[in-house]
Biopython code that builds the backbone (N, CA, C, O; Angstrom):
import numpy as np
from Bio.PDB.StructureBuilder import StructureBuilder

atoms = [
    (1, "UNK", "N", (53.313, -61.135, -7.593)),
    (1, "UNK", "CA", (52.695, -61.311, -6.289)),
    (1, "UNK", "C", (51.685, -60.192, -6.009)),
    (1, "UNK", "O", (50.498, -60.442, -5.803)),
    (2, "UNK", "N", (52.101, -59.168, -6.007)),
    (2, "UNK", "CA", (51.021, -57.630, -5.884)),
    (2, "UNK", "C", (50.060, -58.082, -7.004)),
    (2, "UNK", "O", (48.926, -58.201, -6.540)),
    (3, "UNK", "N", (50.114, -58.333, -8.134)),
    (3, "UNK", "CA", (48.734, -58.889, -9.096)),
    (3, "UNK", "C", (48.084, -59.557, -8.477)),
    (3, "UNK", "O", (46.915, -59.176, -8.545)),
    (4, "UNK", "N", (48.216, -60.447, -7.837)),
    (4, "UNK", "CA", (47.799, -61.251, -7.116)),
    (4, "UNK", "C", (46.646, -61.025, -5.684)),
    (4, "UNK", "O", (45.542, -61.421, -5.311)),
    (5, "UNK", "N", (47.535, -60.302, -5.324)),
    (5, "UNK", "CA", (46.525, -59.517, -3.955)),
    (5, "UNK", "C", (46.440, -58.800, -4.653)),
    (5, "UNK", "O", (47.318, -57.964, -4.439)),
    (6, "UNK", "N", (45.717, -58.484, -5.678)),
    (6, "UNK", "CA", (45.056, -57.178, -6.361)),
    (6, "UNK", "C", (43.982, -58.101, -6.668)),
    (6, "UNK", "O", (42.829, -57.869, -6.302)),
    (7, "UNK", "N", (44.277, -59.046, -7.266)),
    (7, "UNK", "CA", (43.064, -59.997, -7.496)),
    (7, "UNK", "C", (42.369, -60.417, -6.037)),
    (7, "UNK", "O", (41.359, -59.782, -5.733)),
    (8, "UNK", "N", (42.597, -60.912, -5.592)),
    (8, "UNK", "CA", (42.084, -60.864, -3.812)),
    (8, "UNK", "C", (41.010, -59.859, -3.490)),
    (8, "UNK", "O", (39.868, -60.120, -3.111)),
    (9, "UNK", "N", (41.628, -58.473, -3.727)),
    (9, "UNK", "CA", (40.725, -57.874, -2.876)),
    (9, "UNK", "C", (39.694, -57.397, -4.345)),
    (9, "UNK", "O", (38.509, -57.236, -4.055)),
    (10, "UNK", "N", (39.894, -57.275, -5.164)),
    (10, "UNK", "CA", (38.542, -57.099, -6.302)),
    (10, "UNK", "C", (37.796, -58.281, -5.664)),
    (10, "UNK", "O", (36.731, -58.051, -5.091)),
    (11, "UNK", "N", (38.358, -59.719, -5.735)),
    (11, "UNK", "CA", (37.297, -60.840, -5.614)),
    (11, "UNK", "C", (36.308, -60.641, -4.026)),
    (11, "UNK", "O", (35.235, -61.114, -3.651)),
    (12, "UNK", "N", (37.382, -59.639, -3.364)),
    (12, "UNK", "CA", (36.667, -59.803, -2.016)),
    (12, "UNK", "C", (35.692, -59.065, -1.811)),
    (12, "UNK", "O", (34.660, -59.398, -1.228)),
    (13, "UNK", "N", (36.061, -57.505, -2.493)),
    (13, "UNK", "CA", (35.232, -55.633, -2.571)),
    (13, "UNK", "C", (33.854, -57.042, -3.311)),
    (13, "UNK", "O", (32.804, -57.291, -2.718)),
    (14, "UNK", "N", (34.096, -57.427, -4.070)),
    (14, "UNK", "CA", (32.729, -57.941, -4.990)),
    (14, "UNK", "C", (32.063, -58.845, -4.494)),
    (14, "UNK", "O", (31.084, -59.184, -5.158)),
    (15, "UNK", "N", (32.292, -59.517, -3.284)),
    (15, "UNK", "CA", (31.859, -60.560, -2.617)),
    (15, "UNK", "C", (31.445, -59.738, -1.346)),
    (15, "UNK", "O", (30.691, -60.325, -0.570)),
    (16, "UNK", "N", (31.840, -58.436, -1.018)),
    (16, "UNK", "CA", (31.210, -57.956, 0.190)),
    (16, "UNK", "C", (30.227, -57.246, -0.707)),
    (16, "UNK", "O", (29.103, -57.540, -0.300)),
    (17, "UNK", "N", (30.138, -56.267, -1.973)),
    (17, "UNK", "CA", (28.941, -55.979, -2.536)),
    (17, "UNK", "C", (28.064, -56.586, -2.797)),
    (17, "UNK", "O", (27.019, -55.947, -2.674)),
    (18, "UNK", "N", (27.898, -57.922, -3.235)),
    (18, "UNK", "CA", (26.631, -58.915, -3.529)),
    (18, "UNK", "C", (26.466, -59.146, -2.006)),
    (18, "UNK", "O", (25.574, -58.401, -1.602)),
    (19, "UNK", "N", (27.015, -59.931, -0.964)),
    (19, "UNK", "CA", (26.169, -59.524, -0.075)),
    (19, "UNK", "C", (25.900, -59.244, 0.779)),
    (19, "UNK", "O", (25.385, -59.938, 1.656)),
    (20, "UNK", "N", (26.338, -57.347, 0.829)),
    (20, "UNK", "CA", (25.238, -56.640, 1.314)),
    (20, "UNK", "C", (23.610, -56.026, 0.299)),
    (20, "UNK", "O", (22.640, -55.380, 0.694)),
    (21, "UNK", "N", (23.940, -56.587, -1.057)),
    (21, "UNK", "CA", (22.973, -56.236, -1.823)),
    (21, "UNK", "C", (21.871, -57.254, -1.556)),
    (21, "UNK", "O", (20.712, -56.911, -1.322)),
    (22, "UNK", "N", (22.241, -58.396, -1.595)),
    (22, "UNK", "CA", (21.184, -59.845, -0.891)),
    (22, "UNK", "C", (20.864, -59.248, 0.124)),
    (22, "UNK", "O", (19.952, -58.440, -0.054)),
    (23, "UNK", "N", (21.335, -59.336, 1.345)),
    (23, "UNK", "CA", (20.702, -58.879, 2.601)),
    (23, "UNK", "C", (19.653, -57.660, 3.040)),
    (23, "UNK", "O", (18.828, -57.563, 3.948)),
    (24, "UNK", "N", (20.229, -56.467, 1.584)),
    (24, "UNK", "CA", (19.224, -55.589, 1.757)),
    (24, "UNK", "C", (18.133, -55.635, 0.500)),
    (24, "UNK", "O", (17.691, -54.634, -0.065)),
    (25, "UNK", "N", (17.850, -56.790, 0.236)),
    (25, "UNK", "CA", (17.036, -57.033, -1.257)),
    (25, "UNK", "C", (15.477, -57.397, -0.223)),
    (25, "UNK", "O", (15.507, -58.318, 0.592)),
    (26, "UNK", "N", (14.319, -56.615, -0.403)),
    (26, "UNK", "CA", (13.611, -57.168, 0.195)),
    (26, "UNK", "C", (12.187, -57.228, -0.517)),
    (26, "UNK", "O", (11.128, -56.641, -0.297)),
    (27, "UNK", "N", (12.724, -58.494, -1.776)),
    (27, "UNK", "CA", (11.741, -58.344, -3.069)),
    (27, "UNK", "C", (11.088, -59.916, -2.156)),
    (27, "UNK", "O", (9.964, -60.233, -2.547)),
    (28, "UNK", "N", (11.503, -60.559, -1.388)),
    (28, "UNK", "CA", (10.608, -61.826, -1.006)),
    (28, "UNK", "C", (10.141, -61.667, 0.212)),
    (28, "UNK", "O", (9.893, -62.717, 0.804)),
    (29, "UNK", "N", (9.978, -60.858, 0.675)),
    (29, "UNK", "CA", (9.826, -60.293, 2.207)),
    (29, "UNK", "C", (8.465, -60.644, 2.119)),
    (29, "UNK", "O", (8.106, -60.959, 3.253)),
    (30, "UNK", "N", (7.363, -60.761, 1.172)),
    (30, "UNK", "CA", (5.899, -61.090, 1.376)),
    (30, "UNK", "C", (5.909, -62.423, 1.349)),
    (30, "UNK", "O", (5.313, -63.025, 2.242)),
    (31, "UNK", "N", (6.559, -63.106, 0.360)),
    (31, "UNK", "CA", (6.925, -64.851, 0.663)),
    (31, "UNK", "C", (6.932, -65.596, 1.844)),
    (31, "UNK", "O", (6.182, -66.531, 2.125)),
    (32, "UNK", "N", (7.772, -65.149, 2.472)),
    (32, "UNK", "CA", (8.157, -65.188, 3.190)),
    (32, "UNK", "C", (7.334, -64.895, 4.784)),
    (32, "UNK", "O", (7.490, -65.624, 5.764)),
    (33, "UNK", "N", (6.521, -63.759, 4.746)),
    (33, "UNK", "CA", (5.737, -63.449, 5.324)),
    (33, "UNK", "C", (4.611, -64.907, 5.486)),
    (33, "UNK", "O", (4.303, -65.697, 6.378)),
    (34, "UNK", "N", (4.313, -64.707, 4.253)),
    (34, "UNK", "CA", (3.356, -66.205, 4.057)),
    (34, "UNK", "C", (3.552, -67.194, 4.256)),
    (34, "UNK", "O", (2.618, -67.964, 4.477)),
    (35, "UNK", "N", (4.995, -67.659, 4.267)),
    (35, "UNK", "CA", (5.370, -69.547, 4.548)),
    (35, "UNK", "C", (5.049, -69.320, 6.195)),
    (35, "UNK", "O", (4.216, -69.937, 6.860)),
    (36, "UNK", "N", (5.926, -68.288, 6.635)),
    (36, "UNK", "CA", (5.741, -68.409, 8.026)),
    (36, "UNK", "C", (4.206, -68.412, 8.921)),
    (36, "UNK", "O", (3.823, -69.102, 9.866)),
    (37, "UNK", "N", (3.704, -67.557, 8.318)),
    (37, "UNK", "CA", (2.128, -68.177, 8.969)),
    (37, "UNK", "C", (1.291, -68.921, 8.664)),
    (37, "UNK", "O", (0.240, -69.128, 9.270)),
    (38, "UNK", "N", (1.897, -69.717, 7.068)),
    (38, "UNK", "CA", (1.461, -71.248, 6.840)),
    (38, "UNK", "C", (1.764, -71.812, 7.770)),
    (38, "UNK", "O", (0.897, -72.354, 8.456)),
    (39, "UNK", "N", (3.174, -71.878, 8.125)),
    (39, "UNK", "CA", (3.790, -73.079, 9.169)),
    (39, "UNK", "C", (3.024, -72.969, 10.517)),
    (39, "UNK", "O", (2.900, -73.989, 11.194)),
    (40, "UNK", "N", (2.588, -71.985, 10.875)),
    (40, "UNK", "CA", (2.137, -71.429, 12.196)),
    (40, "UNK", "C", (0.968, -72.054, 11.914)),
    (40, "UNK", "O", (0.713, -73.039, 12.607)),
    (41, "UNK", "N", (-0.079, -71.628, 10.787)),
    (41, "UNK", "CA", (-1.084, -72.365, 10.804)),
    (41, "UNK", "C", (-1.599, -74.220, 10.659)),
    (41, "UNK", "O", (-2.651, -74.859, 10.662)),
    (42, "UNK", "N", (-0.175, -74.487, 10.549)),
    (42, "UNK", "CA", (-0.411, -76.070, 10.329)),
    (42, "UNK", "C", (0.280, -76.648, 11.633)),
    (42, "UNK", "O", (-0.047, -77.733, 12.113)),
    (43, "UNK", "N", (1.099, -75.965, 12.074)),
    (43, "UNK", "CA", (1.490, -76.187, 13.606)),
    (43, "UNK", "C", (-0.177, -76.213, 14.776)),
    (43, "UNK", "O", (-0.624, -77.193, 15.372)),
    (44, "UNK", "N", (-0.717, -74.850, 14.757)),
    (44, "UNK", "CA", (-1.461, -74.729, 15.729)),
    (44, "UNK", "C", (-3.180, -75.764, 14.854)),
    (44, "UNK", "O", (-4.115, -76.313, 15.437)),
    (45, "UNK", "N", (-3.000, -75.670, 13.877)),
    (45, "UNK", "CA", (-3.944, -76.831, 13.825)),
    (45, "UNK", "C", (-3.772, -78.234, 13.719)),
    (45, "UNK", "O", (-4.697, -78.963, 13.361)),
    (46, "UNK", "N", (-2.625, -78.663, 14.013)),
    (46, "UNK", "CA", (-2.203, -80.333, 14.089)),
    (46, "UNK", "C", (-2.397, -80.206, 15.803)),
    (46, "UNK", "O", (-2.797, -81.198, 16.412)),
    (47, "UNK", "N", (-2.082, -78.887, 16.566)),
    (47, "UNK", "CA", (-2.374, -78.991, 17.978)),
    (47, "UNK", "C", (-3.680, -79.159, 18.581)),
    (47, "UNK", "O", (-4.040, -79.684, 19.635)),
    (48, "UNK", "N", (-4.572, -78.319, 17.222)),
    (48, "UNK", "CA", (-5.889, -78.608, 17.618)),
    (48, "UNK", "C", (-6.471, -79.701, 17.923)),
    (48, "UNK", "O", (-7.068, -79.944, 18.972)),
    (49, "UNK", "N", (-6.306, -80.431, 16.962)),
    (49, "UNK", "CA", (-6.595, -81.798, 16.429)),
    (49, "UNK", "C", (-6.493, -82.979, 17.454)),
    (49, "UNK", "O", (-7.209, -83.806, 18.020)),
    (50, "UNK", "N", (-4.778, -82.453, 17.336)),
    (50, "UNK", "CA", (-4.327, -83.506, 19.176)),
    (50, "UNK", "C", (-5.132, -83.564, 20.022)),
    (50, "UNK", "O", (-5.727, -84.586, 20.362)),
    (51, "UNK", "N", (-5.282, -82.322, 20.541)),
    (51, "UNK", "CA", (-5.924, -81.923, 22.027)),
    (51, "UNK", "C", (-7.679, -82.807, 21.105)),
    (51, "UNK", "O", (-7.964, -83.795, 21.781)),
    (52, "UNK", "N", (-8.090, -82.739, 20.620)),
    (52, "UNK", "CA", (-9.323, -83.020, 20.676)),
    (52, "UNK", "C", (-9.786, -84.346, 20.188)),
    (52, "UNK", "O", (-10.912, -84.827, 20.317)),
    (53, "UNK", "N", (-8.497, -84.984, 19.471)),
    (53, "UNK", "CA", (-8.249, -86.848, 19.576)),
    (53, "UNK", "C", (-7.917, -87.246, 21.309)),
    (53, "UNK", "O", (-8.205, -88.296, 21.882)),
    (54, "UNK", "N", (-7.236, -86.052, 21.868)),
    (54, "UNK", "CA", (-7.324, -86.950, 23.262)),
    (54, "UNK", "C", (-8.500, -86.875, 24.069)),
    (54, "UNK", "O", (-8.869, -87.841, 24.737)),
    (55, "UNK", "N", (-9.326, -85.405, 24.041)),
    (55, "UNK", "CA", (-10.424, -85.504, 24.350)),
    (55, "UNK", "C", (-11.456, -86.525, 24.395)),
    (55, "UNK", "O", (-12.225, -86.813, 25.312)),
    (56, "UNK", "N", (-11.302, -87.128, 22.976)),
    (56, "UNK", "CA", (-12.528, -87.653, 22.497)),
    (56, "UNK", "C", (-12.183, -88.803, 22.933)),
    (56, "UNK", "O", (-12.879, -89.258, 23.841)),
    (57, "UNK", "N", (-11.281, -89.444, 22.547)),
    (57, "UNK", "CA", (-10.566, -90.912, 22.933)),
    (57, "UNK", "C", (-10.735, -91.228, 24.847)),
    (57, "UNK", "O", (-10.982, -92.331, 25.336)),
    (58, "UNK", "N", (-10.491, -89.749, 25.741)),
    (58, "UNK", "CA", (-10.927, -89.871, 26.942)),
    (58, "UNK", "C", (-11.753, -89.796, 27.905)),
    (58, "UNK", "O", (-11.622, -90.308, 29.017)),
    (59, "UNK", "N", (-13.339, -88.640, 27.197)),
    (59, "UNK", "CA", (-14.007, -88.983, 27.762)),
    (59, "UNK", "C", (-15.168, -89.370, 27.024)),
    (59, "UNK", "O", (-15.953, -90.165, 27.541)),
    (60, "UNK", "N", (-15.340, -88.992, 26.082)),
    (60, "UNK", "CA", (-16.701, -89.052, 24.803)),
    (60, "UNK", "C", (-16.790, -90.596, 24.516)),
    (60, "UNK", "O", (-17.659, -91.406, 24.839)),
    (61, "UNK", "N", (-15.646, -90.746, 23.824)),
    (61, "UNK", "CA", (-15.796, -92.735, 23.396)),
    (61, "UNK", "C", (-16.064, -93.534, 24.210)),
    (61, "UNK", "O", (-16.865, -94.458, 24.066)),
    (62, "UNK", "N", (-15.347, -93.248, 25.296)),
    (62, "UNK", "CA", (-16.009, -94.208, 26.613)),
    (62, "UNK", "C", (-17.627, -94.654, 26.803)),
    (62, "UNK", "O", (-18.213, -95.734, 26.719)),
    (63, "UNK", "N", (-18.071, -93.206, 27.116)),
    (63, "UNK", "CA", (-19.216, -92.782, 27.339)),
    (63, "UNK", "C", (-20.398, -93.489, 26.114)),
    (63, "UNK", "O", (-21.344, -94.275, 26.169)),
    (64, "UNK", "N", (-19.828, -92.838, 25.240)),
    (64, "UNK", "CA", (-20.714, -93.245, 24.263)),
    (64, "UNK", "C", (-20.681, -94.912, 23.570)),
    (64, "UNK", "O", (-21.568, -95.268, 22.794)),
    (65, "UNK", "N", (-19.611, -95.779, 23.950)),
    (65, "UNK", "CA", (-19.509, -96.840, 24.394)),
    (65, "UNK", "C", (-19.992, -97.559, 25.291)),
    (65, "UNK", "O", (-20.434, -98.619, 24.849)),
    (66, "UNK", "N", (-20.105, -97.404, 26.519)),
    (66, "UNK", "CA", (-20.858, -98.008, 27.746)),
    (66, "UNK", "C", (-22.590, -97.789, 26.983)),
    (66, "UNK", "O", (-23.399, -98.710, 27.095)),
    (67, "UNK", "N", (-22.871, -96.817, 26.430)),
    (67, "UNK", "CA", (-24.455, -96.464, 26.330)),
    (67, "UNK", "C", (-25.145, -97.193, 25.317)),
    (67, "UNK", "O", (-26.312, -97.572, 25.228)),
    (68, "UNK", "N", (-23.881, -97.329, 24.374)),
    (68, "UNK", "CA", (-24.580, -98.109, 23.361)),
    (68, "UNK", "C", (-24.596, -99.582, 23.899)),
    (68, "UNK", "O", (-25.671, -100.129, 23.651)),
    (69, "UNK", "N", (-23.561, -100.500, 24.672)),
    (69, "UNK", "CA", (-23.725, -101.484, 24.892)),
    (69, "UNK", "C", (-24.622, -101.827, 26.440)),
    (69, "UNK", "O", (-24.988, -102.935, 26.829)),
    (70, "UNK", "N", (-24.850, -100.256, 27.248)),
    (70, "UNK", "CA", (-26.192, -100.577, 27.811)),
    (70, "UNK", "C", (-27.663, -100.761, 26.833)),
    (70, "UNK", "O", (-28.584, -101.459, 27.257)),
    (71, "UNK", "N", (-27.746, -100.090, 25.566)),
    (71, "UNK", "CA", (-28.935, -100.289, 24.866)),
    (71, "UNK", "C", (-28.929, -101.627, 24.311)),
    (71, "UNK", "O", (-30.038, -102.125, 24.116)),
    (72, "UNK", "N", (-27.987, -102.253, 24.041)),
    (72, "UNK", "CA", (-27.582, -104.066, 23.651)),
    (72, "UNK", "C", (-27.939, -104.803, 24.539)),
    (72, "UNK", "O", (-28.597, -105.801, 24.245)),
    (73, "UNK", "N", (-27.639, -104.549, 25.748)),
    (73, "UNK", "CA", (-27.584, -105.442, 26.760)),
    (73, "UNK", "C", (-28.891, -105.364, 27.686)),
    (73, "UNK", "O", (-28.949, -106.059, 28.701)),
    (74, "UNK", "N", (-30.198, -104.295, 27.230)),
    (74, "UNK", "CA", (-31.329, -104.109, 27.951)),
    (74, "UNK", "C", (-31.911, -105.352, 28.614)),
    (74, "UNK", "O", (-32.247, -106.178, 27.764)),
    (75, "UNK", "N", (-32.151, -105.772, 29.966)),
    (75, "UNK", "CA", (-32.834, -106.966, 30.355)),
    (75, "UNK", "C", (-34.179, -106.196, 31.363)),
    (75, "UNK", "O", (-34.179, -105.891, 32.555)),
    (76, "UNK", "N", (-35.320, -106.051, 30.238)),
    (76, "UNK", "CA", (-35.923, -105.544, 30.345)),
    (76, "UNK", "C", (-37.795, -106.401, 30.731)),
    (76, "UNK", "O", (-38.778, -105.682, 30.908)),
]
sb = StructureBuilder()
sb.init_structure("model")
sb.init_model(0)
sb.init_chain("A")
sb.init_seg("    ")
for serial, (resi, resn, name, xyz) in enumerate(atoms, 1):
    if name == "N":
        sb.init_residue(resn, " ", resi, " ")
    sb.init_atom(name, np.array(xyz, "f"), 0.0, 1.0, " ", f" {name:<3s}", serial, name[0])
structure = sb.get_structure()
């Protein structure tokens, strides 16, 4: 039984050393750096995009719709 919880706590001492060795490993910390302001950058430019499909869709197309089918419709 004592072999036993001897085995326990080796498996455990070695399972708290790996990781605190992961946690303080900071070989991907630039990776990482980079996905995150990929994501940021594909976030705030899919927002761009939005905002300026609704723009266009609300006041530009209109506009530029009515003008062209006033130049069609000239009764001149």
């Amino acid at each position: 039984m004592q072999n036993l919880i001897n085995k326990v706590q080796v498996k455990t001492a070695v399972a708290i050393v790996r990781a605190k060795a992961a946690l303080s490993n900071r070989s991907g910390q630039g990776a990482l750096d980079t996905a995150i302001q990929v994501l940021i950058s594909i976030v705030l430019g899919a927002l761009i995009l939005g905002g300026l499909y609704l723009i266009l869709n609300a006041t530009v197309l209109p506009t530029i719709t009515d003008r062209i089918k006033d130049m069609f419709n000239y009764h001149g």
